[in-house]
Short mmCIF file of the C-alpha atoms (twelve columns), coordinates in Angstrom:
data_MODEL
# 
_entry.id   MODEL 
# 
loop_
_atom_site.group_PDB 
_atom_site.id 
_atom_site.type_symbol 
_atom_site.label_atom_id 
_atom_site.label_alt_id 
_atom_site.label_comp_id 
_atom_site.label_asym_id 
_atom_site.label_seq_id 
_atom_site.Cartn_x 
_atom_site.Cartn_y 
_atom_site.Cartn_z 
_atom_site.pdbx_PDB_model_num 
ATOM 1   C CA . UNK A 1   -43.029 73.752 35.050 1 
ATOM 2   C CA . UNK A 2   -44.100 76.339 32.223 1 
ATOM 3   C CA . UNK A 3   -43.247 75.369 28.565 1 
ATOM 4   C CA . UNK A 4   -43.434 78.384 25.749 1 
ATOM 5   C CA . UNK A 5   -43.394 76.132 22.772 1 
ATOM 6   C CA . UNK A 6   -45.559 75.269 19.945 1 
ATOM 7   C CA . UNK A 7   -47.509 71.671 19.824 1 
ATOM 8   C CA . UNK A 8   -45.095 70.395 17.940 1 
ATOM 9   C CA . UNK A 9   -42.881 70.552 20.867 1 
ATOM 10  C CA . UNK A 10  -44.922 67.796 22.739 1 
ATOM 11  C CA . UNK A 11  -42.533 64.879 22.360 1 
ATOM 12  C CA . UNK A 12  -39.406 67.204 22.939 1 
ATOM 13  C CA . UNK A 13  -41.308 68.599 26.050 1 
ATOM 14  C CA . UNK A 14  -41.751 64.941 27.561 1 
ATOM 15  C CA . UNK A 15  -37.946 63.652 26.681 1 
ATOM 16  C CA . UNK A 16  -36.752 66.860 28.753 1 
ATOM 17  C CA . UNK A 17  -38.963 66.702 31.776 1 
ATOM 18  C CA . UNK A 18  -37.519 62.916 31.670 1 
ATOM 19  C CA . UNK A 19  -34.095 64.195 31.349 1 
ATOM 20  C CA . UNK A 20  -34.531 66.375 34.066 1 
ATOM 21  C CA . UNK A 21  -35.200 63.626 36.237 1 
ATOM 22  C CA . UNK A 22  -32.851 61.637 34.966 1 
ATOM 23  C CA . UNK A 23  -29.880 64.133 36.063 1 
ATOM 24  C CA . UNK A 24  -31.400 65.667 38.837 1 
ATOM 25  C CA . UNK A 25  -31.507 69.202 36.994 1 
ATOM 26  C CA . UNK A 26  -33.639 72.227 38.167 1 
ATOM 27  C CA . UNK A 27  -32.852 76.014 37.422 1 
ATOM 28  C CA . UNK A 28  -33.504 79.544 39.656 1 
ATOM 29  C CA . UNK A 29  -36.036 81.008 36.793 1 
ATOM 30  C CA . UNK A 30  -38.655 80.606 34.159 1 
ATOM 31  C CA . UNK A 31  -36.780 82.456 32.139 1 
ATOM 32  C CA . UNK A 32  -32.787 79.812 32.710 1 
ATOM 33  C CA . UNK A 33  -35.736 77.122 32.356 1 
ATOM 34  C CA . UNK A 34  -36.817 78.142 28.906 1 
ATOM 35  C CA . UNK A 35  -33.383 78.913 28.002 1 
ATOM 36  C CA . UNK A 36  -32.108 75.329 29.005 1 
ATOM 37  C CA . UNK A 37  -34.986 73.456 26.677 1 
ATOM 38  C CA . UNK A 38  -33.875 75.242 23.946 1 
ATOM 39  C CA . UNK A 39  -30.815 74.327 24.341 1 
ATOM 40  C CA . UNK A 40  -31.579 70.431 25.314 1 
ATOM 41  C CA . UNK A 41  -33.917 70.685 21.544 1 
ATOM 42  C CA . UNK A 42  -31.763 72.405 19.708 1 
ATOM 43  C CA . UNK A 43  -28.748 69.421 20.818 1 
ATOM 44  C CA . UNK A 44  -31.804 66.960 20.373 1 
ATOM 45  C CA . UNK A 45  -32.360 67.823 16.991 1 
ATOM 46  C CA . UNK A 46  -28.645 67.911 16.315 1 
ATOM 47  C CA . UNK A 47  -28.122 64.067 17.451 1 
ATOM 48  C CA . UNK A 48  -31.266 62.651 15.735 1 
ATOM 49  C CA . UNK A 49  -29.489 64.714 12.520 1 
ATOM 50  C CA . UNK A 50  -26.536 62.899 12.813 1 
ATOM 51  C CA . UNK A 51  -27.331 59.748 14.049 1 
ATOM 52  C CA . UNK A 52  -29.574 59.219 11.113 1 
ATOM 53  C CA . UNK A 53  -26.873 59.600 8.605  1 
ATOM 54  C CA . UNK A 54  -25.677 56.024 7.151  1 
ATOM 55  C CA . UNK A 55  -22.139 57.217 7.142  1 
ATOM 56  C CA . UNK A 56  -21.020 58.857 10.317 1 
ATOM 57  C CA . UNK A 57  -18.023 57.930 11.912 1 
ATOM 58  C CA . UNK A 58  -18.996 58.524 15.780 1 
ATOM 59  C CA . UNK A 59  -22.533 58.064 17.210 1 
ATOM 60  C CA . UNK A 60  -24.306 61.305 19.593 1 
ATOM 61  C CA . UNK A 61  -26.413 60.772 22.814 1 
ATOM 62  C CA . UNK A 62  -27.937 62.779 24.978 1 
ATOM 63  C CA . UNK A 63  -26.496 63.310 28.362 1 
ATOM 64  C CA . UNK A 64  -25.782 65.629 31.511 1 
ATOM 65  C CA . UNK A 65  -24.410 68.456 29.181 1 
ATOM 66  C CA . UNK A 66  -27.430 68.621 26.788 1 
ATOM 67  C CA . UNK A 67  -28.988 71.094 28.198 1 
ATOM 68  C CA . UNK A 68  -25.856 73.704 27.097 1 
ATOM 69  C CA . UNK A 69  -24.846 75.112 23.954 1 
ATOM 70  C CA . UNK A 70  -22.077 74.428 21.938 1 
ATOM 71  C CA . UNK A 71  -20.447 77.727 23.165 1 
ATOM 72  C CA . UNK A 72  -21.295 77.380 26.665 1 
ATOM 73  C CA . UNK A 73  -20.134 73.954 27.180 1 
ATOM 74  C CA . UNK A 74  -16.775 75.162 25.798 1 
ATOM 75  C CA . UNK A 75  -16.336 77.839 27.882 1 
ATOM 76  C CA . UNK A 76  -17.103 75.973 30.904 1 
ATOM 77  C CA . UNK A 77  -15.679 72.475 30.287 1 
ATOM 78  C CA . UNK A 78  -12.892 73.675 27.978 1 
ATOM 79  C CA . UNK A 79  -11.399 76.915 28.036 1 
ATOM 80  C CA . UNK A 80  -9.533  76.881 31.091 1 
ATOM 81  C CA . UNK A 81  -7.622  73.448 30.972 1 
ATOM 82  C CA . UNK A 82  -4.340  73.340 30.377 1 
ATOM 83  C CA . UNK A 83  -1.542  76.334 30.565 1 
ATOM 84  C CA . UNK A 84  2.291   76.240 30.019 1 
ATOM 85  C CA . UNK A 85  1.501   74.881 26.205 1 
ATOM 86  C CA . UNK A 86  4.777   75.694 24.036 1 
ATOM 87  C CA . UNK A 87  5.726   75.900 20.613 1 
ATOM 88  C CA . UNK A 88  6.308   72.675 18.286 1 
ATOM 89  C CA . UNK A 89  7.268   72.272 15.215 1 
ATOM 90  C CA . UNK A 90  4.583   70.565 13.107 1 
ATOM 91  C CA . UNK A 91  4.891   67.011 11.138 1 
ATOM 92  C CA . UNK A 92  5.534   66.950 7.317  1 
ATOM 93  C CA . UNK A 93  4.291   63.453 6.269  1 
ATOM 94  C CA . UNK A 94  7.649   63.320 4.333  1 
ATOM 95  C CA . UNK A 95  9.186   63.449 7.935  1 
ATOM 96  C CA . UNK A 96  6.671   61.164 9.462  1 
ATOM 97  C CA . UNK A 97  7.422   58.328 6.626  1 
ATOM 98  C CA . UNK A 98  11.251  58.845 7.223  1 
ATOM 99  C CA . UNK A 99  11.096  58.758 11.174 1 
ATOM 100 C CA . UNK A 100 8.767   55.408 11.209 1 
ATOM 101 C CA . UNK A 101 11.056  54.001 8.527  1 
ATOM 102 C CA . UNK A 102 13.851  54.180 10.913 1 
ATOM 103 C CA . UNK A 103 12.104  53.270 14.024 1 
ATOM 104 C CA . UNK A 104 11.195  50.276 11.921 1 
ATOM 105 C CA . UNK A 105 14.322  49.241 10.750 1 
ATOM 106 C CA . UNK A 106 15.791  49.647 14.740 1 
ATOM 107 C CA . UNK A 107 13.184  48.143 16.684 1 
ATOM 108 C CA . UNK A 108 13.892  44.522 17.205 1 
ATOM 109 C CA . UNK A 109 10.141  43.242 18.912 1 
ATOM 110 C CA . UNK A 110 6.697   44.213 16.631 1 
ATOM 111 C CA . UNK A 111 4.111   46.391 18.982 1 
ATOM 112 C CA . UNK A 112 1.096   44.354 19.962 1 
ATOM 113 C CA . UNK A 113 -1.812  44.728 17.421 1 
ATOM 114 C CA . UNK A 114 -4.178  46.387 20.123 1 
ATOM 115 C CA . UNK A 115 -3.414  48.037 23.796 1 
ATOM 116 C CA . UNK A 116 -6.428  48.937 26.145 1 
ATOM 117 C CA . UNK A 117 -5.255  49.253 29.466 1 
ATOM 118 C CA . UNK A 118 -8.221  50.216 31.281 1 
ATOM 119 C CA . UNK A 119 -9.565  46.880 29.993 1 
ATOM 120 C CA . UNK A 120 -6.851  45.325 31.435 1 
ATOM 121 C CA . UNK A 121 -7.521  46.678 35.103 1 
ATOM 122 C CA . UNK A 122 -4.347  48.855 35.127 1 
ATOM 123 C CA . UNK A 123 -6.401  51.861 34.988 1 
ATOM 124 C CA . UNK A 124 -9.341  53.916 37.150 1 
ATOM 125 C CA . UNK A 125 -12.892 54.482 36.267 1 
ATOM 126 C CA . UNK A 126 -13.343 57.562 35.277 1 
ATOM 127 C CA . UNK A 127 -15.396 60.530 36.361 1 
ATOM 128 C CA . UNK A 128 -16.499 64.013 36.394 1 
ATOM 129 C CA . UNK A 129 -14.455 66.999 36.723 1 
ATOM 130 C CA . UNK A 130 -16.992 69.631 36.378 1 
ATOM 131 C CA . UNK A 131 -17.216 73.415 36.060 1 
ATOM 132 C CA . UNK A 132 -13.724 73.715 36.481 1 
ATOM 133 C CA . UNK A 133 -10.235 73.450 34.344 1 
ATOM 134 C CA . UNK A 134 -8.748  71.032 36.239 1 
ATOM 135 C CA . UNK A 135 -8.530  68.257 33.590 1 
ATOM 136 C CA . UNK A 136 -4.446  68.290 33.742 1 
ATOM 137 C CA . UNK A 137 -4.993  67.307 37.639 1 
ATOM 138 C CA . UNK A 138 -7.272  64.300 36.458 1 
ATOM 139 C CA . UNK A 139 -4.948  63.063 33.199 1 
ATOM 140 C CA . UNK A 140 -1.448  63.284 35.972 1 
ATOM 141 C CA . UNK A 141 -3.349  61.084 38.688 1 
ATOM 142 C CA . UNK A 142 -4.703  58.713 36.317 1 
ATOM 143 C CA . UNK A 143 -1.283  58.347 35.259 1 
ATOM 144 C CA . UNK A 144 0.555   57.859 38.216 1 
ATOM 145 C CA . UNK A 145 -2.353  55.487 39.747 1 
ATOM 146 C CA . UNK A 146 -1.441  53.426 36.387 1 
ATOM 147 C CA . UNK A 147 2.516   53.620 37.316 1 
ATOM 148 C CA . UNK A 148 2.211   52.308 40.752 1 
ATOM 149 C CA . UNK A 149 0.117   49.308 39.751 1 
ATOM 150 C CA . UNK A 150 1.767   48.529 36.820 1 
ATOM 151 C CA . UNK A 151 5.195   48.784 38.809 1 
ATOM 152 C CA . UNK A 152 4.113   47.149 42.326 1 
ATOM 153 C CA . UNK A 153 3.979   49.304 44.076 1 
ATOM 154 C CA . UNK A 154 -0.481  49.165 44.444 1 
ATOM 155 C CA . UNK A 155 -1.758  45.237 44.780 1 
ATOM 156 C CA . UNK A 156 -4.729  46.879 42.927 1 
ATOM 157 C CA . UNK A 157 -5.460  50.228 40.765 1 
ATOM 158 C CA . UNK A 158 -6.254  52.747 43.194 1 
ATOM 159 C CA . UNK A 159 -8.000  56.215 42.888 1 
ATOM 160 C CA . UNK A 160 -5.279  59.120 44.009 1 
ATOM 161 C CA . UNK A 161 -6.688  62.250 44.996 1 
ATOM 162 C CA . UNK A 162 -7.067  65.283 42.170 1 
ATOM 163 C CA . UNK A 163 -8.443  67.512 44.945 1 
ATOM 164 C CA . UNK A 164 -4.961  67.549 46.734 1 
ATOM 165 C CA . UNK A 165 -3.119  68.610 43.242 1 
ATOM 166 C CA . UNK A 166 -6.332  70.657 42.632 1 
ATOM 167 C CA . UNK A 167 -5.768  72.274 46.530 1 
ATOM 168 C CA . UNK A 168 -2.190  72.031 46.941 1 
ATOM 169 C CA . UNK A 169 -0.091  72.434 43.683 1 
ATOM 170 C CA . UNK A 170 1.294   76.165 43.802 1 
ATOM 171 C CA . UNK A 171 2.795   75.687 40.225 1 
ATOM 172 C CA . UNK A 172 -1.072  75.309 39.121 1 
ATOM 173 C CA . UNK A 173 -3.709  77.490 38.526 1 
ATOM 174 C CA . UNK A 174 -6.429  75.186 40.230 1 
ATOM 175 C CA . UNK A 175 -9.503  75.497 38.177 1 
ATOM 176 C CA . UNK A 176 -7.795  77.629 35.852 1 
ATOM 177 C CA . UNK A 177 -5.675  75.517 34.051 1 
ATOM 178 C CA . UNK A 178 -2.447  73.420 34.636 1 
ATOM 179 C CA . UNK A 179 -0.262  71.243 33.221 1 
ATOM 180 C CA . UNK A 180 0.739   67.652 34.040 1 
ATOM 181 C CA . UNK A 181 4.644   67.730 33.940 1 
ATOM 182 C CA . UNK A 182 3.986   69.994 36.805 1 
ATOM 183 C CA . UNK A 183 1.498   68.019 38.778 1 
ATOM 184 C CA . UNK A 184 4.149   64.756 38.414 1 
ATOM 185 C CA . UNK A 185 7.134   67.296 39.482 1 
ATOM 186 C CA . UNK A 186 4.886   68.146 42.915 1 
ATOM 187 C CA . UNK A 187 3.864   64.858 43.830 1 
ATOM 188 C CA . UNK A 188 7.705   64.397 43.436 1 
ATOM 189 C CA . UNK A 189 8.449   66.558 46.412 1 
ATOM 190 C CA . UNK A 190 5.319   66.081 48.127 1 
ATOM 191 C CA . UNK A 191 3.467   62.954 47.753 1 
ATOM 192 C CA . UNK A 192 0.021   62.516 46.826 1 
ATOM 193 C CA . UNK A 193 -2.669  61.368 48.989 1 
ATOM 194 C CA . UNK A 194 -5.499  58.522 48.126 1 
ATOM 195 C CA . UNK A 195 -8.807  60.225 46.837 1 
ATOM 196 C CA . UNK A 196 -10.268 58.754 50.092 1 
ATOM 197 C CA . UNK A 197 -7.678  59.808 52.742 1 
ATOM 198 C CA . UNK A 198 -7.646  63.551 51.738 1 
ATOM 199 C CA . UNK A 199 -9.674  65.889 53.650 1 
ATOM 200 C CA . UNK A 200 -12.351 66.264 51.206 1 
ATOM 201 C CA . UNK A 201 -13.532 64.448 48.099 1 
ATOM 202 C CA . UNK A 202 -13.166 66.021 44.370 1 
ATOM 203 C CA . UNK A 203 -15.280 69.388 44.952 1 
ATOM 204 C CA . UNK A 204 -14.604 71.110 41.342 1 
ATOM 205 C CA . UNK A 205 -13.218 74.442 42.931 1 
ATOM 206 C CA . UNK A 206 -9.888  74.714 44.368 1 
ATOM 207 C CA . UNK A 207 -10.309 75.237 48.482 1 
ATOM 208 C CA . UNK A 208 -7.366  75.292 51.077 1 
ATOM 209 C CA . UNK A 209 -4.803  73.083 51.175 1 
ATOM 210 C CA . UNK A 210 -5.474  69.697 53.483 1 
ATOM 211 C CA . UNK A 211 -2.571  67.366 53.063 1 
ATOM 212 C CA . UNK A 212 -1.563  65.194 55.453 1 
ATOM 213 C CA . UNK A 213 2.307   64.242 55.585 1 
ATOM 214 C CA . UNK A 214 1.200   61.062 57.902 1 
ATOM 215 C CA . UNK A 215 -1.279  59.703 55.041 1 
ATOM 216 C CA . UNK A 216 0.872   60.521 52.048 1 
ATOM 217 C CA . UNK A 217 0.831   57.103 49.666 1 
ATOM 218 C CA . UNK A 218 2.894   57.561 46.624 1 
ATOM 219 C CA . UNK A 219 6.211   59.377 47.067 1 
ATOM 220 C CA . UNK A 220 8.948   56.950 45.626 1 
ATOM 221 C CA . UNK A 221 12.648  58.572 45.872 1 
ATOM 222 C CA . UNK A 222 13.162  57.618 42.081 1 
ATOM 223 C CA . UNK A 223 9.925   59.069 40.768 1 
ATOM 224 C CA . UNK A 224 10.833  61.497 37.538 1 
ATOM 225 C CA . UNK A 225 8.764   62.382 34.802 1 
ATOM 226 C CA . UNK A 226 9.550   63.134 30.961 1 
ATOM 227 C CA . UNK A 227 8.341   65.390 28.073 1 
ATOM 228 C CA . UNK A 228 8.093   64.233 24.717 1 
ATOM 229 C CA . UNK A 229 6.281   66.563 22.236 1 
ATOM 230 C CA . UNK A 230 6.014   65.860 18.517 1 
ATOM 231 C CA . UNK A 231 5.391   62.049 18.074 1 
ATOM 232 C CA . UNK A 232 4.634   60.020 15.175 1 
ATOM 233 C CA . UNK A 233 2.273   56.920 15.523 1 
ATOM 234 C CA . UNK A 234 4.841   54.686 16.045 1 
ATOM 235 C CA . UNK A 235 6.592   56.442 18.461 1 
ATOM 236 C CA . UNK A 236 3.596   57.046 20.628 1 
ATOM 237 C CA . UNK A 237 2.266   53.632 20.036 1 
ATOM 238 C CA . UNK A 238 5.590   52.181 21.781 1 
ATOM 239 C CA . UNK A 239 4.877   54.799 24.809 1 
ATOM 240 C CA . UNK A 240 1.621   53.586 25.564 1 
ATOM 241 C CA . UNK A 241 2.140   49.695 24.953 1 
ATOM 242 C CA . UNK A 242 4.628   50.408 27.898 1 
ATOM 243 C CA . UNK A 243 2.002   52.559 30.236 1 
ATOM 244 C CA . UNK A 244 -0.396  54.980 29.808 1 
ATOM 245 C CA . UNK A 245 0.561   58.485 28.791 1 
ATOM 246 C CA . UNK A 246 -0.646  61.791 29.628 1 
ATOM 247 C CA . UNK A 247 -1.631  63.705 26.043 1 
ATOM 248 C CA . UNK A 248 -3.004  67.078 25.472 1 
ATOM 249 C CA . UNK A 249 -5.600  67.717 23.206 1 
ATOM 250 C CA . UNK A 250 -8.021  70.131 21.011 1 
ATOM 251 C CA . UNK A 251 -11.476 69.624 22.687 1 
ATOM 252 C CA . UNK A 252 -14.365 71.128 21.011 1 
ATOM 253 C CA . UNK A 253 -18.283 71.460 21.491 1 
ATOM 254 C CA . UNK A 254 -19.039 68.880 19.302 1 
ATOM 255 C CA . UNK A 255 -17.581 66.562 21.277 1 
ATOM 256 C CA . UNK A 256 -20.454 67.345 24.273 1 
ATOM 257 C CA . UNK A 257 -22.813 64.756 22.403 1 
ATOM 258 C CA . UNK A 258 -20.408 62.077 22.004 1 
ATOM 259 C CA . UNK A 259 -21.604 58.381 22.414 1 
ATOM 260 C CA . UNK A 260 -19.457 56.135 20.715 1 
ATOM 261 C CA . UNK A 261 -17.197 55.411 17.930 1 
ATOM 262 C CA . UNK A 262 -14.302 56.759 16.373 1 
ATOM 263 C CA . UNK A 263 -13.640 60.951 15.791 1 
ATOM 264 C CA . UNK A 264 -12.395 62.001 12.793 1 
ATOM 265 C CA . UNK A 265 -11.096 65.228 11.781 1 
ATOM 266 C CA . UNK A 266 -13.767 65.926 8.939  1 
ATOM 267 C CA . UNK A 267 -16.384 65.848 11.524 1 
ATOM 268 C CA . UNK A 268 -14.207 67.754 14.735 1 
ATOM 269 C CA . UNK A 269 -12.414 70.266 12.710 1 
ATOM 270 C CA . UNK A 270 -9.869  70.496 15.624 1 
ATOM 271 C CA . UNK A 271 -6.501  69.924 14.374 1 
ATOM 272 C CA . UNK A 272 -5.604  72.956 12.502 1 
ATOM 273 C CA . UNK A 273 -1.831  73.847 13.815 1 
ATOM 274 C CA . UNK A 274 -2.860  77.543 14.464 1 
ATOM 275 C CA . UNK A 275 -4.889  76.258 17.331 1 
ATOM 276 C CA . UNK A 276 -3.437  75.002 20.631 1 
ATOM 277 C CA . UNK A 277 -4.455  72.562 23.013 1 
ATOM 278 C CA . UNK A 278 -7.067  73.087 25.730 1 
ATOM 279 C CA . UNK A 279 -7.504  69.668 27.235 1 
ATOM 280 C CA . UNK A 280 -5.661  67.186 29.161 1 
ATOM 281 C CA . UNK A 281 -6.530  63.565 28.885 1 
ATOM 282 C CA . UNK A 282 -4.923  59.978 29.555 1 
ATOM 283 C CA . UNK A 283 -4.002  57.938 25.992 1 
ATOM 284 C CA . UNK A 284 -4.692  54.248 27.536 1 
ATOM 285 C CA . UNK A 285 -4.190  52.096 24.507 1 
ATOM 286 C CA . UNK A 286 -4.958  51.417 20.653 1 
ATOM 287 C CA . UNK A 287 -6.619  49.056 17.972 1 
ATOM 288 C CA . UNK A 288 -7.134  48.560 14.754 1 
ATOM 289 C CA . UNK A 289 -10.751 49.436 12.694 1 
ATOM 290 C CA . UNK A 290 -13.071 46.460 12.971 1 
ATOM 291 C CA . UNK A 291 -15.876 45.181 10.496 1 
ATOM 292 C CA . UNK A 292 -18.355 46.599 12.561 1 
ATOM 293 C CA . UNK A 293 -16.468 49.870 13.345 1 
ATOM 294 C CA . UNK A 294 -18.980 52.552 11.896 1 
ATOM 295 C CA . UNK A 295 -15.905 54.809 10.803 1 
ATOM 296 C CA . UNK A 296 -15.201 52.294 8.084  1 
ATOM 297 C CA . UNK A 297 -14.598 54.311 4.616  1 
ATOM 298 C CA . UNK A 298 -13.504 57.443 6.230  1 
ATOM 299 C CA . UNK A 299 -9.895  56.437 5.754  1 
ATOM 300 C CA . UNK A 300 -9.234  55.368 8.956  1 
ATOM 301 C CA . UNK A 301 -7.418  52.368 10.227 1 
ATOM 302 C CA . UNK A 302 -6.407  52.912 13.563 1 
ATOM 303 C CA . UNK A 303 -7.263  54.899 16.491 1 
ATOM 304 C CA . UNK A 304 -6.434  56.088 19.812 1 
ATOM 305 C CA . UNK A 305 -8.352  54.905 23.049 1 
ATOM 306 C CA . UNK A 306 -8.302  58.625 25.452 1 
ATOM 307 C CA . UNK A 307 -9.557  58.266 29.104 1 
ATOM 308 C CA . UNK A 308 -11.537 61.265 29.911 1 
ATOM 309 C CA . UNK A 309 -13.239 63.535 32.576 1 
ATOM 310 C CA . UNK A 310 -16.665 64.256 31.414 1 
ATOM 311 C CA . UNK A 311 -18.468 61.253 33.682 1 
ATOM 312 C CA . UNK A 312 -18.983 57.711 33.232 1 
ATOM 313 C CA . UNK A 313 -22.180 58.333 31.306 1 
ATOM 314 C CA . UNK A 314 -20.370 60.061 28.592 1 
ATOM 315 C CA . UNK A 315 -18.903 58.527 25.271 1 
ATOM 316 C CA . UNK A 316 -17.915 54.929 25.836 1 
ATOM 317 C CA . UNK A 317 -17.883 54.602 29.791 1 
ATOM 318 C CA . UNK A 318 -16.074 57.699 29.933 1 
ATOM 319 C CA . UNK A 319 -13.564 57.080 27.208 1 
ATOM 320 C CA . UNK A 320 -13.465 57.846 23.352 1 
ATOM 321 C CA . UNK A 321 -11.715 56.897 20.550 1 
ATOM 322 C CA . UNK A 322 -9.828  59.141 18.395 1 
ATOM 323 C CA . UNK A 323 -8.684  58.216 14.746 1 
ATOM 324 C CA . UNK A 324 -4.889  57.370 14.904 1 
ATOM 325 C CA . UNK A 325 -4.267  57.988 10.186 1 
ATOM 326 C CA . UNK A 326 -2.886  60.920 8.854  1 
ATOM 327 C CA . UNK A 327 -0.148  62.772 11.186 1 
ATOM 328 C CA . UNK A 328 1.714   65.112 9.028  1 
ATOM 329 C CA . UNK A 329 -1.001  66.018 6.662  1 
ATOM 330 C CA . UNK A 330 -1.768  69.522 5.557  1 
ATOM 331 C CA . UNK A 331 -4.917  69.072 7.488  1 
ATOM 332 C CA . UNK A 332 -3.717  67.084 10.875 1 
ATOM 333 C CA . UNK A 333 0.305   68.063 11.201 1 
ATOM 334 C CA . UNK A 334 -0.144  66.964 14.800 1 
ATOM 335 C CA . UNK A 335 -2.284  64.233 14.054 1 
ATOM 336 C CA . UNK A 336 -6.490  64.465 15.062 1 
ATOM 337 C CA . UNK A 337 -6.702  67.264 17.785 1 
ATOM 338 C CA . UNK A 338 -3.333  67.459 17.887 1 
ATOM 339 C CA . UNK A 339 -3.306  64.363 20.112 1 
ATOM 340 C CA . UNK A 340 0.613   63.726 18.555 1 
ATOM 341 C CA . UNK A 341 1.778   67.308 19.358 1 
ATOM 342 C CA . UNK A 342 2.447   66.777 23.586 1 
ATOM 343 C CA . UNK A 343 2.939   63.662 25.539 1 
ATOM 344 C CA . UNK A 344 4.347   63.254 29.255 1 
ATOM 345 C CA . UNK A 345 4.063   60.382 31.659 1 
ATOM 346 C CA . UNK A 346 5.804   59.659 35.067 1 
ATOM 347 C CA . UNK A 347 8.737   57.219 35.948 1 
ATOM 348 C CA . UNK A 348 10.253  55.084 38.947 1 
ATOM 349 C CA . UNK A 349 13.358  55.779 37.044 1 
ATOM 350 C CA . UNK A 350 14.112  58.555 38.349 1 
ATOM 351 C CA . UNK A 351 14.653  60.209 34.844 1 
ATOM 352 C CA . UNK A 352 13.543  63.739 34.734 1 
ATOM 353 C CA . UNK A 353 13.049  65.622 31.244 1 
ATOM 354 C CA . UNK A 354 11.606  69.152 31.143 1 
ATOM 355 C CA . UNK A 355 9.451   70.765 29.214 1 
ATOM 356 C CA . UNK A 356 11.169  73.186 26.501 1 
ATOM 357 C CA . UNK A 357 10.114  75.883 23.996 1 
# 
């Protein structure tokens, strides 16, 4: 192992050999080797910065994707997600006031303070997706798995394969992006498989198709699936105290570091309206900022709880929290990372609402 760096690089040059066993990492050259430390310092440096301010919202770590930068880990992780995003009118917080006022006034039954239905075993662990887009495959299985437990239909949460929607789904672009409506409207017609009765485990690269008619497990006849972009809080609180919901989202780099806490938007920078969304995600519950909540004083009071698919060792178990305050601002029309801007989630209703521009 050949280091190029100063003395001062001794401690750095110890916490990377130990990260490199730690993940099981290795690279073809000298030359990828000394490109990947200075990459691992140059995120080192960036955490210890951060973590050391009093007043940050979010704590960084160091973890498998340390040893890219900012830009890489975008292009890789990000850039390809999600496809088929449309055009939505953004929030004024005029309208946002006038639509919760209503929904107040209508609604008979308060929401519960808090929803975390991971925590409440009606969700699956998450894990890694890789090199490849296919984070609209994870967020539509991790939403049906929580519809068939919640509804009966699984004793017991159960893993559903994202290979088979990865493989099979023609509507998809595999590895190149996708988007959940779709992956909901194939199991529809086709079933999905468990993740352990396909022919192959998650691979992170689309391969041939392997499904198996005879080993199909959820196909109910009433299974639909339902669009609904541009929520207020309230609206989307009442979707996921009912299940969880599949969201898309603004992910940036910043986010590779994340360890725990809540995002805000002064830190991300990710919900400017011009953007659009790159990532899908699962939105498994809510709470309320606690004493000991470090985002305290950033004008936050509520937040978001997102199932991810970065890996269990990254952010909190695999899951973040996202600050919930401020949809229709200048800043956040469509709320932090424009989490409020798309939502869809499957049914045993058999209620079917598309997509539209």
């Amino acid at each position: 192992m050949l280091f190029l760096s100063s003395n001062n690089d001794t401690h750095l040059e110890s916490e990377y050999i130990k990260y490199l066993a730690k993940y099981g990492k290795s690279y073809a050259s000298k030359q990828e080797h000394q490109k990947r430390f200075q990459a691992f310092k140059d995120n080192y440096q960036l955490i210890e910065q951060h973590n050391s301010q009093e007043n940050v919202p979010f704590l960084m770590a160091i973890n498998h994707f340390s040893d890219l930068t900012s830009e890489e880990f975008e292009s890789i992780f990000i850039q390809n997600g999600i496809k088929y995003a449309r055009k939505v009118k953004p929030f004024t917080e005029q309208e946002v006031s006038e639509i919760e006022s209503k929904i107040h006034v209508l609604r008979d039954n308060p929401l519960p303070q808090s929803v975390n239905w991971y925590k409440n075993g009606k969700v699956s662990r998450p894990y890694n997706q890789g090199s490849c887009g296919s984070c609209w495959a994870f967020s539509a299985a991790a939403a049906m798995e929580s519809l068939a437990v919640m509804n009966g239909h699984d004793d017991t949460i159960q893993e559903y394969s994202v290979q088979q929607l990865l493989d099979c789904d023609q509507d998809e672009s595999g590895c190149g992006g996708g988007w959940m409506w779709n992956a909901f409207n194939y199991t529809k017609h086709n079933g999905i498989m468990k993740r352990r009765d396909y022919g192959r485990d998650y691979k992170a690269y689309k391969d041939s198709c392997l499904f198996n008619e005879a080993k199909i497990h959820f196909k109910p006849e009433s299974l639909g699936m339902v669009e609904q972009d541009r929520n207020v809080n309230l609206v989307l609180k009442q979707l996921v105290s009912l299940q969880p919901i599949s969201i898309a989202m603004v992910a940036i780099g910043i986010l590779a570091n994340y360890h725990s806490g809540i995002v805000t938007e002064d830190y991300l920078k990710c919900s400017d309206p011009l953007r659009e969304v790159n990532h899908g995600v699962l939105l498994v519950g809510y709470g309320t900022v606690q004493e000991d909540d470090r985002v305290r004083g950033h004008h936050c009071h509520e937040y978001w709880i997102v199932r991810n698919s970065w890996g269990r060792d990254w952010g909190e178990e695999g899951f973040f929290r996202v600050c919930m305050d401020g949809v229709g601002a200048r800043d956040k029309p469509y709320g932090t990372c424009l989490i409020n801007k798309y939502a869809t989630w499957p049914n045993l209703n058999g209620i079917v609402i598309e997509p539209t521009d």
